[in-house]
Every structure is written in C-alpha cells, then in structure tokens.
GUNU-70431 format. One line per 3 residues: number of its first residue (from 1); their letters; for each residue x negated, z, y of C-alpha. Coordinates in Angstrom, 1 decimal. Layout:
N
NUM = a = X,Z,Y  ...
END
This chain:
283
1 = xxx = 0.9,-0.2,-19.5  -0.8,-3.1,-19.3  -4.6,-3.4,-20.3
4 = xxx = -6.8,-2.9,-16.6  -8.3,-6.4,-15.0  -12.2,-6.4,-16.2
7 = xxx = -14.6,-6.1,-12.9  -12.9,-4.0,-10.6  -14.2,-1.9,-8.1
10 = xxx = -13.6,1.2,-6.0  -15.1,-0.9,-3.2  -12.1,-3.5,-3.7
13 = xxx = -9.7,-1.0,-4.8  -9.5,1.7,-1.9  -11.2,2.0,1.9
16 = xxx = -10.8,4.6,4.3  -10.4,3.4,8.4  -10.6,5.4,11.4
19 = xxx = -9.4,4.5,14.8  -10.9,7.0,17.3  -11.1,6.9,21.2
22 = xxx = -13.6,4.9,21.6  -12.6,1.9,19.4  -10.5,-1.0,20.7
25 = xxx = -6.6,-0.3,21.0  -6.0,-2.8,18.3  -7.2,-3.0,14.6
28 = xxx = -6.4,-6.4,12.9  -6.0,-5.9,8.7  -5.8,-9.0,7.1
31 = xxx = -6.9,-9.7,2.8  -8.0,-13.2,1.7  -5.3,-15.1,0.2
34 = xxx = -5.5,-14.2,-3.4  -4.8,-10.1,-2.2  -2.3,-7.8,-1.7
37 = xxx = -2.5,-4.3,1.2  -1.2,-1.3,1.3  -1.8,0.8,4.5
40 = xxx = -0.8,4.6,4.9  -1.8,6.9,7.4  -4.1,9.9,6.2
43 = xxx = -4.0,11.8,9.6  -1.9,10.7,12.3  0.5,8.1,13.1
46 = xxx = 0.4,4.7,14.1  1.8,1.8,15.4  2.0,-1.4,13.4
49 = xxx = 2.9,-5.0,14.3  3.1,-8.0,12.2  5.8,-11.0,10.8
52 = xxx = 8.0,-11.2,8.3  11.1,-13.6,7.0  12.8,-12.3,10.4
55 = xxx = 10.0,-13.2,13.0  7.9,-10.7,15.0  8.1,-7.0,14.4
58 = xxx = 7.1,-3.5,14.3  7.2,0.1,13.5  5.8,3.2,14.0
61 = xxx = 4.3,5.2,10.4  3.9,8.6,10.2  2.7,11.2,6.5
64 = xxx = 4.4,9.7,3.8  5.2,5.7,5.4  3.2,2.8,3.8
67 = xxx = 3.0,-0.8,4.9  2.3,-3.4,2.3  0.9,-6.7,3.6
70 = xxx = 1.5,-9.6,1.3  -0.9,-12.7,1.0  -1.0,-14.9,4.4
73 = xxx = -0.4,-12.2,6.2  -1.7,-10.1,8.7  -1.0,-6.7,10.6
76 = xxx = -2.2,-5.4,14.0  -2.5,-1.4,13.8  -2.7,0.0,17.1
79 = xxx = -2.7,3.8,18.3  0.4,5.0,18.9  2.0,5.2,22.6
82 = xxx = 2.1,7.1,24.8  -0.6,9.7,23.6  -2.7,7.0,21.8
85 = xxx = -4.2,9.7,19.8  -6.6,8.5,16.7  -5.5,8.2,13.7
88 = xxx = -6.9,8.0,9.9  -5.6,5.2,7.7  -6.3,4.3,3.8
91 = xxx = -5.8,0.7,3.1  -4.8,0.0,-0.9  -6.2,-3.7,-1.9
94 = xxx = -4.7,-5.3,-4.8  -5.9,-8.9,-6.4  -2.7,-11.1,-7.1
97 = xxx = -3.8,-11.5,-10.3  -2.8,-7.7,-11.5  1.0,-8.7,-10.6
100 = xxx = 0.5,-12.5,-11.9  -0.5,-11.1,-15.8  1.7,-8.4,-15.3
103 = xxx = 4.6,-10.8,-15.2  3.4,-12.8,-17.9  3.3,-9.9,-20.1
106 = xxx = 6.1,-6.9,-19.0  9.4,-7.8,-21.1  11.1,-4.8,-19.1
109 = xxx = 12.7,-6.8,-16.1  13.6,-7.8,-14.1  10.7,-7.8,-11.9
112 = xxx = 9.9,-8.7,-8.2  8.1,-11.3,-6.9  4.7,-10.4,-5.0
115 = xxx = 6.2,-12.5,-2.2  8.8,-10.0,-2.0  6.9,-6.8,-1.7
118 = xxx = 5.6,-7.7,2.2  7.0,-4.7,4.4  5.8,-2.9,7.7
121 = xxx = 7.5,-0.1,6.8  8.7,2.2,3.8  8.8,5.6,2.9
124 = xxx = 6.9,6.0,-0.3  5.4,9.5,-0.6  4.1,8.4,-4.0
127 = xxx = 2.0,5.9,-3.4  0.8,8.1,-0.4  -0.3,10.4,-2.2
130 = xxx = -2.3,8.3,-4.7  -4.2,7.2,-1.9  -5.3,10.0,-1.2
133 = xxx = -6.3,10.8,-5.4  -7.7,7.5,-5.3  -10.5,7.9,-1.7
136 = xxx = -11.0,11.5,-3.5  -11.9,9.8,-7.1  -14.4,7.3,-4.9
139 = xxx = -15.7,9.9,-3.1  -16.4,12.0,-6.5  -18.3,9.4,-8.6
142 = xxx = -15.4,8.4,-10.4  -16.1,5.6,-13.1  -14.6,1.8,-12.1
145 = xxx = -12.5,2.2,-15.6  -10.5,4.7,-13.2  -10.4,2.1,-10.5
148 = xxx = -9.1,-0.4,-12.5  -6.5,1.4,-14.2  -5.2,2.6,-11.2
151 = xxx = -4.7,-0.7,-9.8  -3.1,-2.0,-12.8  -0.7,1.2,-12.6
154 = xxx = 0.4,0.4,-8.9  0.8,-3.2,-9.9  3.4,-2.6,-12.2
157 = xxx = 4.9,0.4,-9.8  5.0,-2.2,-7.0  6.7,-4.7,-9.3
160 = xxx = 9.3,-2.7,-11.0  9.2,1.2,-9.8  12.2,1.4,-11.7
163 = xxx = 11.8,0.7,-15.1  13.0,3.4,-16.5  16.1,3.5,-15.0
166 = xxx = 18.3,1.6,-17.3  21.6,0.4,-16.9  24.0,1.6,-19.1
169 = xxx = 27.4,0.6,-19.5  29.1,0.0,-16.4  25.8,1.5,-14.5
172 = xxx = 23.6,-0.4,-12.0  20.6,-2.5,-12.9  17.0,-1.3,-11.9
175 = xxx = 17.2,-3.8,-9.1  20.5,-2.6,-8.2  19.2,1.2,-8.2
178 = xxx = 15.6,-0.2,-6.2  17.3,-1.3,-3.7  19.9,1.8,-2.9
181 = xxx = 16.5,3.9,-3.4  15.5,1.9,-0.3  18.5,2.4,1.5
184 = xxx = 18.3,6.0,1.1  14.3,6.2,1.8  14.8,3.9,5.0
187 = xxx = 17.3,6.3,6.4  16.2,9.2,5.2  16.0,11.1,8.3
190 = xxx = 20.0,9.8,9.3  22.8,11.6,7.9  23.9,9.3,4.8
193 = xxx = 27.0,9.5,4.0  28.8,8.7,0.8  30.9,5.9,1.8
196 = xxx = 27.7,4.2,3.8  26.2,4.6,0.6  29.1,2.7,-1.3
199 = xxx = 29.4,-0.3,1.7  25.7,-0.8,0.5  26.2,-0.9,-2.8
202 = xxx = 29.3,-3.4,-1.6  31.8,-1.1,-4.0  34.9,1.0,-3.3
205 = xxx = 33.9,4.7,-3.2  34.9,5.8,-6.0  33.7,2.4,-8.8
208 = xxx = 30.3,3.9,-6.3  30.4,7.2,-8.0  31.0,6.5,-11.4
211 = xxx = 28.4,3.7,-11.5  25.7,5.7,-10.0  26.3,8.7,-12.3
214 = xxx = 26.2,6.5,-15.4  22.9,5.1,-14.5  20.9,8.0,-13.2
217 = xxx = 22.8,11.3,-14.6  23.5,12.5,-10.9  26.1,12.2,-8.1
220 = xxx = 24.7,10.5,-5.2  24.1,12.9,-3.1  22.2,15.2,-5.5
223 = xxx = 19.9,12.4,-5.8  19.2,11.7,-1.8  18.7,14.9,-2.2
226 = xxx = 15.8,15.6,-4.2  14.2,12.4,-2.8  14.4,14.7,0.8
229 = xxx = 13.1,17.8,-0.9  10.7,15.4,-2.4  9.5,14.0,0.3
232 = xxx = 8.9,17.3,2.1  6.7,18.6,-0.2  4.9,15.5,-0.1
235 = xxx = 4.7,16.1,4.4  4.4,19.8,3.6  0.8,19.2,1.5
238 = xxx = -0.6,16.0,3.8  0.2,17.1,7.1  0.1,20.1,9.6
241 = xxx = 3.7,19.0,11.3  5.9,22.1,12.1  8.4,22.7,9.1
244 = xxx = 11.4,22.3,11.5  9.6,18.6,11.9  9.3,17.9,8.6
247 = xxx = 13.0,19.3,8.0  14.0,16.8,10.4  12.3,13.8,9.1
250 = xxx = 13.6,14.3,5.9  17.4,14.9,7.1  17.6,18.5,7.5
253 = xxx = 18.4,18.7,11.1  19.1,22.7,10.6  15.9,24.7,9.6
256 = xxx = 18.6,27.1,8.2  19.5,24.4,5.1  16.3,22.9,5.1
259 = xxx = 14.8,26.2,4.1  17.6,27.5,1.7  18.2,23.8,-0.3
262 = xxx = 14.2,23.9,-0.5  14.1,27.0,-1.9  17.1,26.1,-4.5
265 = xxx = 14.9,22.8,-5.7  11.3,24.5,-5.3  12.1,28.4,-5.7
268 = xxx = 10.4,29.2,-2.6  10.6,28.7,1.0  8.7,25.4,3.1
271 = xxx = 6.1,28.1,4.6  5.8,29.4,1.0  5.2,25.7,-0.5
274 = xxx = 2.8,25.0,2.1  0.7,28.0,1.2  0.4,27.5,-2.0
277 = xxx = -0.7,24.1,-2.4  -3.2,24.9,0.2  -2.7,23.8,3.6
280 = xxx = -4.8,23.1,5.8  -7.1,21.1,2.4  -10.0,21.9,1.7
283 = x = -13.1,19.8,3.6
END
C-alpha cells in the first residue's frame, strides 16, 4: 500500500452527526473543493438529495448504504418521511490528494477517476463498517498514524476495490467485474437472475458463465450470493432490524432460505449470528 499522507488527522478523517427532533428537517453536507465524503448511517435511515451527471436526485439509505460526495458537490440529508425519526450518520472525509498520488504511484490498473466515485447511493457494507472501527479508534485515543493509514487504505479501495481480481484468459477485467459487483449490490434486494446478469454484462448467457468463472473461481450466482449472506451479517451486527427484514433486504424474500443458506455459509442460524457477535453493542 501506498505510504500514508504526513499531517492527517482524526478530526479531518472521521465525524459523527446526529439529526434529532429538534434540529431543522434538513442537514446540508458539503467539503471544500480539494475533498472527498462518504456518508453512512450509524442508526437509522435517511433521506438524501443531491445532483449528479443525470440532474436532481435522491434516495433513501438504510445499515450498510453509503453516499459518497465528490468535490463541488453538495447533499441535503433530511429525516426520512413519513415518520421523520432521527437518525445517526458518520461522514468519511478524504483529501484529493490521497487519490491524486495514488494514481501517480499504483501500476495495478486500471483505476477510476475521483470524478467518477460521486454517488447518492451504494451498498457497501465494508466501508460501513470501517466507519464505525474508524469513530471507535477516535473515540479510544488512537494515534493519527492510524488515521492516516486508514485514509490512504480507502483511497486506494475507492479507486480500485478490485485489484485483486485479475483477468485471466478470456475473464473480465477489474473494471469489468467493479461494475457487475455494482449491478448486483444495487439490486441486491430484487431477484437477479442469470440472464439479467448477462444483458449487463452485454454477453450471451452462456460466453456470461464461462467468463465470470474464469475471473473469480465461482458461478454467478454463488457469488451474489455470498455478497447477500455478506451483507447480512454486516445488517445482522449494526442494526436491530427484524431478521425477516434483513432477509428481505438482502434478497431472501422467504425467512425459510434466508435462515437455511445462512446457516450453509456461516454454520449457524441469523438469530444465532446476531448473538454472538453481540447485538445490541456494547455502550
């Protein structure tokens, strides 16, 4: 990995926001030019609203959905209708110049352009997660060495989450592979079927299935797959939703299968999962 950017701070790295009843309706998040956000709800949902190459538009972000928030631009986070209950976020800030030197210096491309990172709305347990390792590390006294490295680490994850996904012969490129990883986290919830998969990928079904299984060692749907078992775990340890919810958010619309394909991947059931790991967290 790329040496960490000198001089950074926890105070520049991570923040914590809460939107409670008696704040206004709407929160505007906007960085300085030279900056890069990342906004995930902690507790809660909420509803965001901002531009993009298409115009005006917006979503709605529950556990496990970021927004990221390129330079010049700005997003309106609002509670979410028709309850309007409050809701926790943590806001990621990155310095352009993490992703400008990591260009310079990463000879494992292709990589993506800042420009093209700007998104109300993805489904990236991952980086959810590390926000909330990063506000705990704050919290705890952790040393700025840690701040730093962490923001050089989600640099190059923003920039190319893929890397070590080669292509091999006759396989798909990372950036071929990012972006049916995007299909599939978009829609993660819909039933995604093989051939909608291949229409993406703009191949016949079957040149689909034997380029996906040279690049990543699975079949298609064994790979949605563990992206929806892990992306349960991931609601099952941050959030207090019903397990039939979280099923259902992650495309098991039958509590039935979500609980027996969990159990194949994770050798125990949701309810067990959750217990383990701790749930409700500790204050």
């Amino acid at each position: 990995m790329t040496a960490p950017l000198r001089g950074f701070t926890w105070q520049e790295l991570v923040l914590e926001k809460e939107i409670t009843d008696n704040d206004s309706d709407v929160w505007v998040y906007q960085l300085p030019d030279e900056w890069l956000g990342i906004i995930t709800p902690l507790q809660g949902s909420f509803h965001v609203e901002g531009r993009d190459s298409y115009g005006r538009r917006s979503a709605t972000l529950v556990l496990g959905e970021i927004c990221r928030i390129a330079p010049n631009n700005l997003v309106r986070l609002s509670r979410t209708p028709p309850r309007r209950l409050p809701f926790k976020v943590a806001c990621i800030q990155l310095p352009t110049a993490i992703f400008q030197r990591t260009q310079e210096v990463c000879s494992a491309g292709p990589l993506r352009d800042v420009s093209e990172l700007h998104t109300l709305h993805a489904f990236d347990p991952h980086i959810a997660s590390m926000a909330r390792v990063l506000l705990h590390a704050r919290q705890t006294g952790a040393g700025e060495d840690f701040a730093a490295a962490a923001a050089q680490y989600l640099a190059e994850y923003l920039l190319h989450p893929f890397r070590s996904a080669t292509a091999g012969t006759g396989g798909f490129s990372p950036e071929q592979l990012l972006s049916l990883r995007a299909y599939m986290e978009m829609h993660l919830s819909e039933n995604i079927t093989l051939d909608q998969l291949a229409k993406e990928a703009r191949l016949s079904r079957y040149h689909f299935l034997r380029r996906f299984s040279v690049t990543t060692g699975k079949t298609p749907m064994r790979y949605l797959t563990e992206l929806r078992i892990d992306a349960a775990r991931h609601l099952l340890t941050a959030g207090s939703d019903p397990i039939s919810q979280v099923g259902r958010l992650c495309g098991f619309p039958n509590p039935e299968n979500f609980a027996r394909v969990f159990r194949r991947h994770v050798d125990c059931s949701p309810s067990e999962y959750r217990q383990r790991v701790g749930w409700p967290p500790s204050a």
